[in-house]
C-alpha positions as CSV (number, residue, x, y, z in Angstrom):
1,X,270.5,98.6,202.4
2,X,268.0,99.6,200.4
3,X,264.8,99.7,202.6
4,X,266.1,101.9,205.6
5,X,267.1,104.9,203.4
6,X,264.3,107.1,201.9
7,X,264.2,108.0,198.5
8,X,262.3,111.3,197.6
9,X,262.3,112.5,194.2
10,X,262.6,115.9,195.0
11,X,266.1,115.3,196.6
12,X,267.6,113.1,193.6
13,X,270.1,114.6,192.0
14,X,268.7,113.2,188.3
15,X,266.0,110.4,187.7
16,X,266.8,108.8,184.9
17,X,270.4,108.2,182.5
18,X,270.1,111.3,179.9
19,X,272.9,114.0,181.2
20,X,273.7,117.7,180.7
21,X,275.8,120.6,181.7
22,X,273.3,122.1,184.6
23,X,272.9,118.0,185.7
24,X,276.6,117.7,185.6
25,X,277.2,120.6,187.2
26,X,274.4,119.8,190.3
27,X,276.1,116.1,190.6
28,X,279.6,117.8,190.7
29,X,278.7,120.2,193.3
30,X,277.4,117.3,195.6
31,X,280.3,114.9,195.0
32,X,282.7,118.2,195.7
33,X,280.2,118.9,199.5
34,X,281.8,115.1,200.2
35,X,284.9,115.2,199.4
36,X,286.0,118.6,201.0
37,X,283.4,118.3,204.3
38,X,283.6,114.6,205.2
39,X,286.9,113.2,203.6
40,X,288.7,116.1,203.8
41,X,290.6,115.4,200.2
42,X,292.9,118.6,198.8
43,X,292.6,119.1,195.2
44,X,293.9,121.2,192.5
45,X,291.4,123.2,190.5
46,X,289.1,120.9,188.5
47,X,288.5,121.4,184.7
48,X,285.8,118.9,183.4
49,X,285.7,118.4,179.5
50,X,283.2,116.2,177.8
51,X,284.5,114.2,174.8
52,X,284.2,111.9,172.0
53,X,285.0,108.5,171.1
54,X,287.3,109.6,168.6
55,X,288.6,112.4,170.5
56,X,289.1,109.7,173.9
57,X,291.4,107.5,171.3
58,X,293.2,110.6,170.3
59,X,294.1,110.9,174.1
60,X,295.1,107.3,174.2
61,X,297.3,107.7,171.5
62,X,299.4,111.0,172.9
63,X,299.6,109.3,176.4
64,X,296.2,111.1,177.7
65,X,297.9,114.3,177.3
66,X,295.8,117.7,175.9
67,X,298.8,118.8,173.4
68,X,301.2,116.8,172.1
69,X,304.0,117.3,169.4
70,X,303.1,115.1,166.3
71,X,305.0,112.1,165.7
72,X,304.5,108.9,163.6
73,X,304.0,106.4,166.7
74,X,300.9,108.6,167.8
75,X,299.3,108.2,164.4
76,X,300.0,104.2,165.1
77,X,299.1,103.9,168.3
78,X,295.4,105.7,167.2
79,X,295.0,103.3,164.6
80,X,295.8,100.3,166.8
81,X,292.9,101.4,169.5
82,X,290.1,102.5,167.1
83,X,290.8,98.9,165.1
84,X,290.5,97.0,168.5
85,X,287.5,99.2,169.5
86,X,285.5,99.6,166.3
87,X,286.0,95.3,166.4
88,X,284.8,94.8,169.6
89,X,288.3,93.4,171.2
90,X,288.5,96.5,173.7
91,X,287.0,98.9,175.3
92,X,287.1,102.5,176.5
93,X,288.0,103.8,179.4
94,X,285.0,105.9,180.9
95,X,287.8,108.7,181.7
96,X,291.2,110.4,181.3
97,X,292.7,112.6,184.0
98,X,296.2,114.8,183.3
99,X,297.9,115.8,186.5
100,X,298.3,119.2,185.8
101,X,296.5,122.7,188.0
102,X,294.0,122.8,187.2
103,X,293.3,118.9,187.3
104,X,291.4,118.2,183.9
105,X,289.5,114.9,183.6
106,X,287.8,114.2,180.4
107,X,284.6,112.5,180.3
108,X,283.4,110.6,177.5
109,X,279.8,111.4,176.2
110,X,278.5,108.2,175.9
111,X,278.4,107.5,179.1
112,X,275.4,107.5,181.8
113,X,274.7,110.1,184.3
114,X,275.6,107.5,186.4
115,X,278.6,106.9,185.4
116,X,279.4,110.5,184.9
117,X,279.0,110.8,188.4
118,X,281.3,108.0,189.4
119,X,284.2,109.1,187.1
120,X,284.3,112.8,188.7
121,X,284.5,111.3,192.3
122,X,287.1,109.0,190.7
123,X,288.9,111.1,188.6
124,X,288.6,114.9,189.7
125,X,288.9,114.1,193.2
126,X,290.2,110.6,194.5
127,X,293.6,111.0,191.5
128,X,293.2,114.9,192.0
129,X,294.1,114.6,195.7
130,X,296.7,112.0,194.9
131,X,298.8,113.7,192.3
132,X,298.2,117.0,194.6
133,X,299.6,115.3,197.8
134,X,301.4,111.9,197.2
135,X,305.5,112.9,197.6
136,X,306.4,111.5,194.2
137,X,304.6,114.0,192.3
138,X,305.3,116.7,194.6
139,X,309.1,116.0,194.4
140,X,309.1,115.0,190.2
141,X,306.4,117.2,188.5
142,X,305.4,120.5,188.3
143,X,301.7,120.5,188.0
144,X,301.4,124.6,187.4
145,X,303.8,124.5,184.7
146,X,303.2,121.2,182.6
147,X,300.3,122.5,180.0
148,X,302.1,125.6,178.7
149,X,305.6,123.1,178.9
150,X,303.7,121.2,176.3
151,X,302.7,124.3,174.8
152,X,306.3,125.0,173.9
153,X,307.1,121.8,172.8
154,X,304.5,121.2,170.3
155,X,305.5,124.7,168.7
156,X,309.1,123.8,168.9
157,X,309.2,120.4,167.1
158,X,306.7,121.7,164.5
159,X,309.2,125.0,164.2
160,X,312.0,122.3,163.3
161,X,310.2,120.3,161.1
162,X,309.8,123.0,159.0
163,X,313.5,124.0,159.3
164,X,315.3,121.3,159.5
165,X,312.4,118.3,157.8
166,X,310.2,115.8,158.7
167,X,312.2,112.9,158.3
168,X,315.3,115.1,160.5
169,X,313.0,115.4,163.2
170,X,311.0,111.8,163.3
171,X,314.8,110.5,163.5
172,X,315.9,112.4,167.0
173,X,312.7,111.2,168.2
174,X,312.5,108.4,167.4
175,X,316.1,107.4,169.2
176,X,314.9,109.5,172.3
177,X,311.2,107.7,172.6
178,X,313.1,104.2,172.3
179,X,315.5,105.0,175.6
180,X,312.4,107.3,177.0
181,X,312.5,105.2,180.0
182,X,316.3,105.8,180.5
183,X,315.9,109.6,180.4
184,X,314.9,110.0,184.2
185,X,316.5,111.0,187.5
186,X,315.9,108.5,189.6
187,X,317.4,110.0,192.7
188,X,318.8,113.5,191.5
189,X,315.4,115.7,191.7
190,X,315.6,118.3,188.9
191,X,315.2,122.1,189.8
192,X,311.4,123.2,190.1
193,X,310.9,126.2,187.8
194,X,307.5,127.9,187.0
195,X,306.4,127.7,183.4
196,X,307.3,131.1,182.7
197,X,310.6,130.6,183.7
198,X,311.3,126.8,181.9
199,X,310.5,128.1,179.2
200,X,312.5,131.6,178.7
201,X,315.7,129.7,180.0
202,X,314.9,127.2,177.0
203,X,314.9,130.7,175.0
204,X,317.6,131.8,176.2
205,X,319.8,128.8,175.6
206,X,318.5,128.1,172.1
207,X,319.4,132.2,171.1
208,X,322.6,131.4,172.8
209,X,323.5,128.5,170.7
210,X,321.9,130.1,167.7
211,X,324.3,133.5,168.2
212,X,327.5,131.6,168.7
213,X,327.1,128.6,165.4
214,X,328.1,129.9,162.6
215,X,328.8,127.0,159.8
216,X,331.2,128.6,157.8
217,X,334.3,128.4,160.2
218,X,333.1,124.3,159.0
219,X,334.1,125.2,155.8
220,X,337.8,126.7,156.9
221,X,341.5,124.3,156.3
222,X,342.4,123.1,159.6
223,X,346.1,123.9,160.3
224,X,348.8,121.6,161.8
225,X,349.1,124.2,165.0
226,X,344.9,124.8,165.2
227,X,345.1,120.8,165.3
228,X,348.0,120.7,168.2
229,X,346.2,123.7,169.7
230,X,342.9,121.7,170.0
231,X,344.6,118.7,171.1
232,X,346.0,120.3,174.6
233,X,342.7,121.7,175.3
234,X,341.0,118.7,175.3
235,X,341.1,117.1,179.1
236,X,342.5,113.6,179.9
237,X,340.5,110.9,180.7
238,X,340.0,111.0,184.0
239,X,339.0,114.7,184.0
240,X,336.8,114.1,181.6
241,X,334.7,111.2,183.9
242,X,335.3,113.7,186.7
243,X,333.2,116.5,184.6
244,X,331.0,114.1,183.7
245,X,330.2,112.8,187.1
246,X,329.8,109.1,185.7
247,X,328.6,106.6,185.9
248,X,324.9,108.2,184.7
249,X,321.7,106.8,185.4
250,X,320.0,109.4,182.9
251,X,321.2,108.5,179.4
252,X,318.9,110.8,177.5
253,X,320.6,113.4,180.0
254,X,324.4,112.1,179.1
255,X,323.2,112.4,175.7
256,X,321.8,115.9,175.4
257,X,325.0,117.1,177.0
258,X,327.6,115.3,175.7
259,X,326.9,113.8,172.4
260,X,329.7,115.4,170.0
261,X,327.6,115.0,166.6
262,X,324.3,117.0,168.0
263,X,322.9,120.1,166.9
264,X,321.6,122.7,169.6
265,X,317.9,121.6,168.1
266,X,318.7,117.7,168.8
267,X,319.6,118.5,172.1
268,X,316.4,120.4,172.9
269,X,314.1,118.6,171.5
270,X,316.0,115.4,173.7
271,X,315.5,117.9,176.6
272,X,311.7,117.8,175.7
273,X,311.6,114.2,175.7
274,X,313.2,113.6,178.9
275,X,310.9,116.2,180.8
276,X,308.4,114.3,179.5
277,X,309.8,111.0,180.7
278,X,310.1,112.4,183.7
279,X,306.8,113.5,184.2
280,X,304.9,110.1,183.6
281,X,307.9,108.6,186.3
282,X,305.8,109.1,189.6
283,X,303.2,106.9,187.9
284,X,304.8,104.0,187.2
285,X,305.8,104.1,191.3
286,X,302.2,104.3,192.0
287,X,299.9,102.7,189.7
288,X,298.0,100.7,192.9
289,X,298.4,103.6,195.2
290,X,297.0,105.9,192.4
291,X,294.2,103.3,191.4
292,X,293.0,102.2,194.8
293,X,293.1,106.1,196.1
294,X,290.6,106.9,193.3
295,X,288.7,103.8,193.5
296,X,288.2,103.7,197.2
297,X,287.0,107.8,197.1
298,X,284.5,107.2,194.2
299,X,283.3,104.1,196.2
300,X,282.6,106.0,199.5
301,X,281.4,109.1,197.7
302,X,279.0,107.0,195.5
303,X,277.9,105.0,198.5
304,X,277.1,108.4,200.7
305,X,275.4,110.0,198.2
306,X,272.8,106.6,198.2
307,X,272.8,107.0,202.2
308,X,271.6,110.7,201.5
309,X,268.6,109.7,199.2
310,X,270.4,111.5,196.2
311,X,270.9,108.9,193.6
312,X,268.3,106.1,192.9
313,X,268.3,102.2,193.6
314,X,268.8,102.0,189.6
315,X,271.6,104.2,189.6
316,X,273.0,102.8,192.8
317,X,273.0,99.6,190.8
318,X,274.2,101.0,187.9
319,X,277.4,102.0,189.6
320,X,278.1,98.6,191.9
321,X,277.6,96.9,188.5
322,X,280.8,99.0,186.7
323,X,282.3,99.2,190.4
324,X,282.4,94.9,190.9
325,X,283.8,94.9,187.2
326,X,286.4,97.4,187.7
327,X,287.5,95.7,190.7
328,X,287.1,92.2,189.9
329,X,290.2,89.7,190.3
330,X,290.6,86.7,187.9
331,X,292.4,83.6,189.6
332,X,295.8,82.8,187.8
333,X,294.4,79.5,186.7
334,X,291.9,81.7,184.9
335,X,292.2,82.8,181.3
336,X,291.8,85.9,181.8
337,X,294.5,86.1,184.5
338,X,297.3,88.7,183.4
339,X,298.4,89.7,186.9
340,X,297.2,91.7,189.8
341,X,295.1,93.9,189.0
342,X,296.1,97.0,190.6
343,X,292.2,98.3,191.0
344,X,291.6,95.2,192.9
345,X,294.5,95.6,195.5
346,X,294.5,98.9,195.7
347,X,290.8,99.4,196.7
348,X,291.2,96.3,198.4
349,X,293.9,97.2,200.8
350,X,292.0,101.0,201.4
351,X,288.8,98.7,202.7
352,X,291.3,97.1,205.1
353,X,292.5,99.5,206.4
354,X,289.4,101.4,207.6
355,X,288.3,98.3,208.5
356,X,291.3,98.3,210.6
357,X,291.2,101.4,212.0
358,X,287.1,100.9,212.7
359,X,287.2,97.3,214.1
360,X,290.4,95.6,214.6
361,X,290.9,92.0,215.7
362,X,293.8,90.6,218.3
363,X,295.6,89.7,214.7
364,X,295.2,93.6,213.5
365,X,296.4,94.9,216.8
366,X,299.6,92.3,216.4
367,X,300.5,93.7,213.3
368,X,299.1,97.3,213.5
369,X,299.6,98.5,216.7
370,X,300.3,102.1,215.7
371,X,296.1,102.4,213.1
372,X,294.6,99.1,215.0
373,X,291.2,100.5,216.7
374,X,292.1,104.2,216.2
375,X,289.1,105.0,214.5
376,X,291.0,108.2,212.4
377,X,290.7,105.9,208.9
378,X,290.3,109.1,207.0
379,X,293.9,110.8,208.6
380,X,295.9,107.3,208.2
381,X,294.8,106.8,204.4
382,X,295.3,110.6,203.5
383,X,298.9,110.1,205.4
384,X,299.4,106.3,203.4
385,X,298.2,108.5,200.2
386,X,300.7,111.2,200.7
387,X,303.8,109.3,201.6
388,X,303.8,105.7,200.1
389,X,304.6,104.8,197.0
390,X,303.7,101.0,195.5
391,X,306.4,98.7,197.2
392,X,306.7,100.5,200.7
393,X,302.5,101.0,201.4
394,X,302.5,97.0,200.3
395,X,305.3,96.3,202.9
396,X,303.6,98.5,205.4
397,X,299.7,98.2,205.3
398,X,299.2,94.6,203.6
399,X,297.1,92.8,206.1
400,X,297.1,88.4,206.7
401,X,293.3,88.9,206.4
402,X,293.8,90.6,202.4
403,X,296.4,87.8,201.9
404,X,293.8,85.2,202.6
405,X,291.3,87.4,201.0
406,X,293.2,86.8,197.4
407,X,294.7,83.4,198.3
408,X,297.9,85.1,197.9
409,X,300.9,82.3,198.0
410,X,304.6,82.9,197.1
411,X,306.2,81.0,194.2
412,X,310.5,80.2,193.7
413,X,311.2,79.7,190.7
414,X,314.9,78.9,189.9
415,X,316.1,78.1,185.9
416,X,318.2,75.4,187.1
417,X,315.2,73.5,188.6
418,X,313.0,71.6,187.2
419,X,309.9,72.2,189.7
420,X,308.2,75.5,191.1
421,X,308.5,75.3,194.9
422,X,306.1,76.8,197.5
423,X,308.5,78.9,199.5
424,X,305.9,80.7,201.7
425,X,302.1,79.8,202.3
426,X,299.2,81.4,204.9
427,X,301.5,81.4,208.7
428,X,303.4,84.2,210.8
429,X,306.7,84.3,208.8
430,X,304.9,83.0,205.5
431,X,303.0,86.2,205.3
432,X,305.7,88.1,206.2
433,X,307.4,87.1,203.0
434,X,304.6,86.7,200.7
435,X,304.0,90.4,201.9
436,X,307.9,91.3,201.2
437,X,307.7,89.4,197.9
438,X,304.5,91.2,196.7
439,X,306.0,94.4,197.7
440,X,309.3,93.7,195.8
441,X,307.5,93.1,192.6
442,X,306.5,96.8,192.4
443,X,309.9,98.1,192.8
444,X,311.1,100.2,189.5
445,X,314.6,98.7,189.1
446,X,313.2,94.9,188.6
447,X,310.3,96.8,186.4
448,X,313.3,98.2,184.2
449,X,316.5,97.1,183.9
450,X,319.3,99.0,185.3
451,X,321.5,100.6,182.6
452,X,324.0,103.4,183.1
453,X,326.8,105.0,181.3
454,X,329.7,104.0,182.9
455,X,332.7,105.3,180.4
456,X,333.2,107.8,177.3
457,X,336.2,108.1,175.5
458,X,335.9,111.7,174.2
459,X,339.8,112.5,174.2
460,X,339.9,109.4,172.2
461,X,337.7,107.5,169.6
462,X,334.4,108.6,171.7
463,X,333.3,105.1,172.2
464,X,330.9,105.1,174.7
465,X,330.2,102.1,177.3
466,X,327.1,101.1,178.9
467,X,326.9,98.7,182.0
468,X,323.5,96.2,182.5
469,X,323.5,94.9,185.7
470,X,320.9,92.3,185.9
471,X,318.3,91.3,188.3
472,X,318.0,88.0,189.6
473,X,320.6,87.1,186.7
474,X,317.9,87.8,184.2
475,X,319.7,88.7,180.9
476,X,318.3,91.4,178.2
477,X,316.3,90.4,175.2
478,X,319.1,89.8,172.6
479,X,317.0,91.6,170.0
480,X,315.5,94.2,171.9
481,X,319.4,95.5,173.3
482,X,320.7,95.6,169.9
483,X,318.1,97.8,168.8
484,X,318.2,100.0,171.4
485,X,321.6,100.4,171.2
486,X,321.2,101.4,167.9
487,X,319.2,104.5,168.7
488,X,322.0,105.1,171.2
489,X,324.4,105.2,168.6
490,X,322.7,107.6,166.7
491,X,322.3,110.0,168.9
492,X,326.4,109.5,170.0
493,X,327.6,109.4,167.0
494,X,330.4,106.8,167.5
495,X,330.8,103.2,169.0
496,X,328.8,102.4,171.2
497,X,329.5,99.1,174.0
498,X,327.1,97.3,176.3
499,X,328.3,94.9,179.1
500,X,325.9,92.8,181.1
501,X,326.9,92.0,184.5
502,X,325.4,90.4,187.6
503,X,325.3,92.4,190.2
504,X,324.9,89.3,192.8
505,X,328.3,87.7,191.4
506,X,331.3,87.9,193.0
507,X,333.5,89.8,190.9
508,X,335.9,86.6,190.8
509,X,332.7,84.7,188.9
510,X,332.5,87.6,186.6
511,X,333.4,86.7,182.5
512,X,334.1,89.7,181.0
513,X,332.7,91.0,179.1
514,X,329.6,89.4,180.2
515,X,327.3,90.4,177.1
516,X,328.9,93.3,174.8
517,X,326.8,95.0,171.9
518,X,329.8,96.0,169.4
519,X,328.1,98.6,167.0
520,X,330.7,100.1,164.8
């Protein structure tokens, strides 16, 4: 590879591993003449920032975010990294990228020019282009308006801390952060407002509520007839569940609107937490996707600018070194084994597929007749990029040759039995479900279990019921569901009920209630 390209130090971008702004800024400006004139990629704005160690495990900390509202599990989190760091147990990531417009990827300043290089193809283009296009992020996030939605929140919590205390505050959160991952629409797709306007109807609402509270009516006797008054307002039952439009997926969203113990400020700042949730929610759908996008375009990009004679053989080596590392897939019999890894498959499977599209065999052309021999590998992956998520691009583009590749088998594991059986091995329909399988262990709802809101008393004692239905009759953590209901049950204010249920049962196999969480 080496010996047919020439390498003129007059067209290197930088000789040796020392970096600065004018080098960084000459590397950026080739890696950008790539990825707009021969892959084509559409991208946000890019902000690069250069930053320390320290500052890097401050990021990890506040979920790689620029501004964060201050909260106790931050401060843990921090101290958890820098121990594992400073001890030599883990290591850093070489860069952090926020999907917001503009795009900003933070570098850290230890690393090489080298590697400088690699993460800005990775991260300000390849994850650029695929929070800019991918459908997830297009239908659940609002890149323009995220930064100064932070903005606001961080001033807001820190405005009720000092009006309402510390301890107040830590307790809301800490509820909301332990049902965070309940406190998203999963198939309801919220309004998409401009900062601007998020964050003067969040004005608006909190004057409103401010206006119209006024404690001392708290303090007057209630009557017999105020009591018999209030009474006939409040709806029946079934009115009630009409209103409320259960059951509810979102139970951060139930809360916020229909807890009767919360303050205006509880509510909002549950509002802030679920906006939140809901911005990280297109990421969990797409963490190969997302991965093997950015891995693939740093690859090519790093690769064509060694075919142009602007990076060196040492660099060049430098970067296949990271590159084979950040790729590299143990066996499960291996101790290091924790799962795929989702650079590995992801990069993987965008290899495949412009091998696919570039030189397909009889067995491509069998299973992709529409890409097989097309020789467009650039339009298929930016079309894979823009409207797959994890499960379905698995399903669609997982060739037999990657499945050989990684020795990919499928396992059945039933409790009842004592053995593991092979159900599906390397032939037609055994690929075919290896392929489904693999796809199906990406899907969200067998990620997270399913819990919904499914009744609320509020004409009567408020108790509020929550339905589990399992997966695959896979019960929840005993420990876990009590604690978590707890948090529930502060923010409602009143009993709170869980029932587990399978949802492959008949409903004549059903033992109710399955499990239920009686919190009183």
């Amino acid at each position: 590879m080496t010996s047919a390209v020439s390498k003129s130090s007059d067209k290197l971008l930088f000789e040796d591993s020392e970096w600065d702004f004018d080098r960084l800024r000459i590397v950026s400006d080739a890696i950008e003449d790539i990825a707009f004139n021969d892959l084509g990629l559409d991208v946000y704005p890019n902000q690069i920032e250069i930053i320390s160690t320290e500052q890097m495990l401050d990021a990890y900390s506040s979920h790689g975010m620029p501004l964060m509202y201050h909260h106790w599990s931050f401060g843990k989190l921090f101290a958890h990294h820098e121990t594992m760091y400073k001890h030599g147990y883990a290591g850093l990531a070489y860069e952090i990228v926020i999907n917001s417009s503009p795009c900003i990827s933070y570098l850290l300043e230890e690393n090489t020019m080298t590697m400088q290089a690699l993460v800005i193809a990775h991260a300000a283009y390849g994850h650029n282009h695929f929070f800019k296009n991918n459908y997830l992020f297009k239908q659940w996030t609002n890149a323009e308006a995220i930064l100064d939605y932070l903005n606001f929140a961080k001033k807001y919590i820190a405005q009720c801390e000092e009006e309402y205390g510390t301890e107040a505050v830590e307790n809301v959160l800490d509820s909301a952060h332990a049902i965070m991952d309940h406190g998203v629409f999963r198939y309801r797709r919220p309004p998409r407002l401009s900062a601007d306007a998020l964050i003067e109807r969040q004005r608006k609402r909190i004057a409103y509520d401010q206006a119209t509270f006024n404690d001392l009516w708290r303090t007057l006797p209630v009557r017999d007839e105020d009591q018999r008054d209030d009474e006939e307002d409040v709806p029946d039952s079934d009115a009630a569940h009409a209103h409320m439009t259960l059951p509810e997926e979102n139970i951060i969203y139930f809360l916020e609107k229909q807890s009767p113990v919360l303050a205006p400020w509880q509510r909002e700042i549950l509002r802030i937490v679920r906006n939140l949730s809901q911005y990280f929610y297109p990421q969990k759908q797409t963490k190969v996707m997302n991965e093997g996008c950015a891995t693939f375009v740093h690859h090519y990009i790093m690769s064509e600018l060694f075919q142009r004679g602007q990076i060196a053989e040492g660099s060049m080596l430098e970067f296949l070194h990271s590159h084979t590392s950040v790729v590299f897939q143990p066996t499960f019999d291996d101790p290091r084994y924790s799962g795929i890894n989702p650079y590995a498959l992801g990069f993987a499977m965008m290899e495949d597929i412009k091998r696919i599209c570039e030189d397909a065999t009889d067995e491509d052309k069998e299973w992709f007749p529409d890409i097989a021999g097309c020789g467009d590998w650039r339009g298929v992956l930016k079309d894979a990029w823009a409207n797959y998520r994890d499960e379905s691009f698995i399903q669609q583009f997982l060739s037999p040759k990657l499945m050989r590749d990684f020795r990919f088998f499928s396992l059945l594991d039933k409790s009842e039995d004592p053995n593991y059986m092979v159900s599906a091995i390397h032939n037609e329909q055994g690929y075919r479900n290896v392929r489904t399988v693999l796809a199906e262990s990406y899907e969200l709802s067998r990620l997270e279990p399913n819990i919904q809101v499914t009744g609320a008393d509020l004409a009567g004692d408020r108790k509020l019921t929550l339905q589990h239905m399992r997966q695959d009759s896979i019960p929840l953590h005993a420990e876990s569901r009590d604690q978590v209901v707890t948090h529930i049950r502060n923010l409602w204010g009143h009993e709170v009920v869980l029932e587990e249920h399978d949802e492959n049962a008949p409903p004549e196999e059903e033992e109710e209630p399955k499990i239920p969480a009686f919190l009183q």
